[in-house]
C-alpha positions, 0 to 999 in steps of 0.5 A: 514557508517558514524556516521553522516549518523544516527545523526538525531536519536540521536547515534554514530555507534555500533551494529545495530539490525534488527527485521523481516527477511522478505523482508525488513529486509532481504534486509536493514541488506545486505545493513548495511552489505556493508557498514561495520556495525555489524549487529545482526538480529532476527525472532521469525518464523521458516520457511524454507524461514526464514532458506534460508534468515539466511543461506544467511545473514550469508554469508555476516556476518551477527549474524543472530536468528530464533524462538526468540530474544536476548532482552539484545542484543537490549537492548545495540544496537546503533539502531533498524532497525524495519521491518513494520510488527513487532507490536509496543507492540512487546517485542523486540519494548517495550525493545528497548524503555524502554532502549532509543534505537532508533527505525527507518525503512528500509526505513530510512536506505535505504534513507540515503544511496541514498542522491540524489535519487528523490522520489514521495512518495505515502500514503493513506488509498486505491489506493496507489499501483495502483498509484504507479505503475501508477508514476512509468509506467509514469516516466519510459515513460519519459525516466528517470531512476526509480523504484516501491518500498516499500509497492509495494512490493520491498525494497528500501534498496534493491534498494539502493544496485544497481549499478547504482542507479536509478534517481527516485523512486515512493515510496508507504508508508504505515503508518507502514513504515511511522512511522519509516522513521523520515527524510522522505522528498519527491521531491513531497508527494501523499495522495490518501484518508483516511478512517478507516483501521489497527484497529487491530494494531492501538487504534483509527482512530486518532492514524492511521491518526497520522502515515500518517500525518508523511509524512508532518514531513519536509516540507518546503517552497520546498515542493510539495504535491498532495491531495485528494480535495474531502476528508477533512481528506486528506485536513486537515491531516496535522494538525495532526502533531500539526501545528498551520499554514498553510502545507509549500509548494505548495498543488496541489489537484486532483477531481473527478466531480469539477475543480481542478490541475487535475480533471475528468469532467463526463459531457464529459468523460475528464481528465484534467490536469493543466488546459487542456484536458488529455485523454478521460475517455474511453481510460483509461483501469482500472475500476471505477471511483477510478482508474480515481482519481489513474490516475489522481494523478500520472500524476499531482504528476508527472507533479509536481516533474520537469519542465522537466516533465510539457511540452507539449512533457512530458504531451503527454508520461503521456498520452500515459503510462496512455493508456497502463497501466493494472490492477494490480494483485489484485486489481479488476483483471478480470480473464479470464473463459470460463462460461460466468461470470465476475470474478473480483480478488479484494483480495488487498481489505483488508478493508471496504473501498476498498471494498466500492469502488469495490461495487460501480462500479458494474454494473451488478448483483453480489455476493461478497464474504467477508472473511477471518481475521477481522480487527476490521471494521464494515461491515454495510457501504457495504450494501446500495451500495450492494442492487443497483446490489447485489444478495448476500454476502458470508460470510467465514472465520473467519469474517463470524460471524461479517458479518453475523451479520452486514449485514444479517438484511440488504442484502441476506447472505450466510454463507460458514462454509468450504474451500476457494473452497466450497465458489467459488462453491456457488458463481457459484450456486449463479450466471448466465451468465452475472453475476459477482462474486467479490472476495473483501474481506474487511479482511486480508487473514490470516485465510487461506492464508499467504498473499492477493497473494495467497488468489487471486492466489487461486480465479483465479485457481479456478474461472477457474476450476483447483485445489486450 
């Protein structure tokens, strides 16, 4: 790696030091490794996983500690490659700025090392991984070469260690990772919406939408960029970044109800794009209306990102991935059962505003099981969109004082003091065939769980009988 691969931050080659050992830091100190840096790496956990990950890293020559953080050595490291979980108020984070240590993300690493990757790069507050999977599914259609990475789960740095590498990659960005990526720059750039979320992490709404803007950092006169028309937070984020003049680029916008690039007409059930008819809205194989507005900004991000990707021929692929596409994992997962109940895996809800989704596209009678570790977001605005189906709320966790209290004045609420099994029974004592029982949590899932994954892979053991 040459000196100039990390000149837009400022330092000549040294030591590289890596904060996390999860996915991401596992894979950018492999790749910093290929390509001849000296890397020191740090975990203050302890794991078995983390002992493998170290074993493994030591391997290839990595200087690899577990259960702490050598602050000297980051203080004198040419750069700080930080892992999306690890809090700026971390002391590793603190020591590297207090001695003017660049800080950047795997992601930045790993982009440097694909300068001619095409990328559509996705962010938001809701919807972001759906629409992931979405551009992803669609560019593979098209017969180019790409993948899913990022938040949607694979590293890029462990993409960028392929060979061959892949022409595209439809990349979901959190505002975690936005942070740290400076020289982020897409082919085209996707904001799905915004609402309130990561008040656990952040000080304000202003400081969390301050980190998505960075997806504008360096926009051009080149640049493509999808927006939500139907949210102004989205139509004006930009603004964040201190410009005083109009977004550079070419803004396309996706709605759901109104003319747009691409738009959903529910007076006949159409999706529309770029001024023509897509597909029918019933053969679009996801739930609610948020899934038709999924749908609809990949495929007009897509139509965007090449003329190769806007002729007839291409839109018929578009159409036709749109029509194969399934749910993902969970994000309002139907779980086969036998009882007669609908039980919908919706554990990726990890704030008020996913959940806010779910319950509006209810249409039968539910209750909704809410819990697990607060983020700091009232849970009042669940209320009027729950009383239109709603039986009750049950409320667990370490949320459940929170709940009760926003919504037990409100809506029926049930409070369950006991194990994630003892709330799918009361779920099942709650409901009748035809029901459906929502598993939406508006929480994340480390009260109980290591990640929403195993919270989800837990309701559907138990929504089908077996053991937790």
């Amino acid at each position: 790696m040459s000196a100039s691969r990390f000149a837009r931050v400022g330092r000549v080659p040294g030591e590289i030091a890596v904060l996390g050992l999860g996915k991401s830091g596992a894979a950018v100190s492999t790749l910093l490794r290929r390509d001849g840096e000296r890397v020191y790496a740090s975990d203050g956990g302890t794991s078995t996983a983390l002992t493998a990950t170290a074993d493994r890293l030591r391997g290839l020559g990595v200087d690899v500690q577990l259960g702490s953080h050598d602050l000297s050595r980051i203080a004198a490291a040419a750069l700080v490659v930080a892992s999306p979980g690890v809090p700026p108020t971390a002391a590793p984070m603190a020591t590297a700025r207090e001695h003017g240590v660049p800080v950047v993300g795997e992601m930045e690493v790993a982009l440097g090392a694909m300068p001619a990757l095409q990328y559509i790069a996705i962010t938001g507050t809701n919807g972001k991984t759906t629409t992931t999977a979405l551009v992803g599914h669609m560019l593979r259609a098209l017969g180019v070469s790409a993948v899913d990475a990022g938040n949607i789960g694979t590293a890029l740095a462990d993409v960028a260690l392929r060979d061959p590498q892949p022409a595209w990659a439809a990349l979901e960005c959190s505002s975690f990772q936005l942070h740290d990526t400076p020289g982020i720059h897409p082919t085209v750039g996707v904001v799905t919406n915004l609402s309130p979320d990561h008040l656990d992490r952040y000080a304000s709404v202003d400081d969390y939408y301050a980190d998505k803007a960075r997806l504008f950092a360096n926009a051009d006169a080149e640049s493509i960029w999808v927006l939500n028309g139907d949210d102004q937070q989205v139509m004006q984020l930009h603004g964040r970044l201190g410009r005083t003049t109009a977004l550079p680029g070419t803004i396309r916008t996706f709605r759901i109800g109104a003319p747009a690039d691409a738009w959903y007409d529910p007076t006949n059930g159409t999706l529309n794009l770029l001024g023509s008819p897509l597909l029918q809205r019933d053969e679009l194989a996801l739930v609610g209306d948020h899934n038709v507005a999924n749908a609809l900004t990949a495929a007009l991000a897509v139509s965007c990102a090449s003329d190769a990707f806007a002729t007839d021929a291409a839109r018929a692929h578009i159409a036709e991935a749109l029509r194969s596409f399934l749910a993902l994992p969970h994000r309002l997962e139907p779980v086969p059962t036998s009882d007669g109940r609908l039980w919908l895996n919706d554990s990726k809800a990890t704030n008020v505003s996913s959940t806010l989704v779910a319950v509006q596209g209810m249409t039968r009678p539910f209750v909704l099981l809410l819990g697990g570790r607060h983020k700091g977001e009232p849970y009042t605005a669940l209320a009027e969109s729950f009383r239109a189906h709603g039986k009750s709320v049950i409320a667990y966790g370490e949320a459940a004082h929170e709940i009760v209290r926003d919504l037990g004045a409100l809506v029926r609420v049930d409070r369950v003091d006991g194990t994630f099994a003892d709330v799918i029974a009361r779920a099942r004592s709650l409901t009748v065939a035809g029901d459906a029982i929502l598993l939406s949590p508006a929480c994340s899932s480390f009260d109980m769980f290591r990640n929403y994954e195993e919270r989800g892979a837990a309701f559907r053991r138990l929504a089908q009988g077996e053991g937790a």
